[in-house]
C-alpha positions as CSV (number, residue, x, y, z in Angstrom):
1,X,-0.2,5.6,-27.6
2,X,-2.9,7.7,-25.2
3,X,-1.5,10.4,-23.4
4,X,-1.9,9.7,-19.2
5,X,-3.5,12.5,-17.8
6,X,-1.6,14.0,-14.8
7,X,-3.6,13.9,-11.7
8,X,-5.2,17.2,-10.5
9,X,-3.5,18.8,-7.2
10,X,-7.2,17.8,-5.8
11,X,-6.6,14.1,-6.0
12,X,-5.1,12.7,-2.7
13,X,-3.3,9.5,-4.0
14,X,-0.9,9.7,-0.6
15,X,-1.6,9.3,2.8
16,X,2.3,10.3,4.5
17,X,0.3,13.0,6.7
18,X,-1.7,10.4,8.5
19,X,0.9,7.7,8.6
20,X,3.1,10.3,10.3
21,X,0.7,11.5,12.7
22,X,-0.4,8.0,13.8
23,X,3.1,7.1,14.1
24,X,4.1,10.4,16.4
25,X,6.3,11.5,13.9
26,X,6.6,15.0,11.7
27,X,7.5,16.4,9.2
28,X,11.1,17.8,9.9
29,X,11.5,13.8,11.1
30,X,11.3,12.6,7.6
31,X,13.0,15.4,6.2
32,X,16.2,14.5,8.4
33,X,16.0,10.5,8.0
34,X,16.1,11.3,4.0
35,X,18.0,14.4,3.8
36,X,15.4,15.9,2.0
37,X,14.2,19.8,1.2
38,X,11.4,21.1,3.6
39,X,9.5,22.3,0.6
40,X,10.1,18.3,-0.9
41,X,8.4,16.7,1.9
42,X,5.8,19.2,2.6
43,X,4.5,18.8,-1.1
44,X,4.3,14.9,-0.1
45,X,2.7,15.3,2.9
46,X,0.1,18.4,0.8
47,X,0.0,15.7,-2.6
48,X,1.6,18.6,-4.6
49,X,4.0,16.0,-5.7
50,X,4.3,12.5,-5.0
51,X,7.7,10.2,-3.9
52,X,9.5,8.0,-6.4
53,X,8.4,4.3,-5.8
54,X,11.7,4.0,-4.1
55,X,11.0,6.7,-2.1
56,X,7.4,5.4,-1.1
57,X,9.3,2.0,-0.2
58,X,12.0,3.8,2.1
59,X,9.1,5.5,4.0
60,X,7.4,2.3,4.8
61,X,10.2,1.4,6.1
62,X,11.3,3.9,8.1
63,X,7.7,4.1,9.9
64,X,7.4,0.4,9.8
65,X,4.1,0.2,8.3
66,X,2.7,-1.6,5.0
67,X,3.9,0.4,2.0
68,X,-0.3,0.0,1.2
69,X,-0.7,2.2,3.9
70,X,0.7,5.2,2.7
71,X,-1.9,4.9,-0.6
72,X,-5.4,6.1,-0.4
73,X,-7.3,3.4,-1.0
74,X,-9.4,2.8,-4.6
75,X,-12.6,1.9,-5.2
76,X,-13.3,-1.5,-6.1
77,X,-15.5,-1.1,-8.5
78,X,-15.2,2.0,-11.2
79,X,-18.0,2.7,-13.6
């Protein structure tokens, strides 16, 4: 079986940031609706670490937006 690389901390694969800032809301506001760490959330919202696919499902919800949303989009064609 081929190993999966891990992404580089270059790679943006989330978009929380933006969401959160279209939607008025911060930081501290997701980290009381989940009761999560500051450091947790900030490495989210930085793409140090990403959510669990629950997770990502639980913030579309709670900003009431597309769970696509919070992805950066791919390209559709990769050569």
């Amino acid at each position: 079986m081929a190993k999966v690389k891990k992404p580089s901390s270059s790679i943006r694969i989330n978009r929380i940031g933006a969401v959160l800032a279209d939607k008025g809301k911060t930081n501290k506001d997701l980290e009381t609706h989940f009761g999560a760490a500051q450091s947790t959330v900030s490495n989210w919202v930085t793409n140090k670490s990403q959510p669990s696919v629950y997770h990502f499902w639980e913030i579309a919800k709670y900003l009431q937006c597309d769970i696509r949303d919070l992805f950066v989009p791919t390209p559709q064609f990769i050569k």
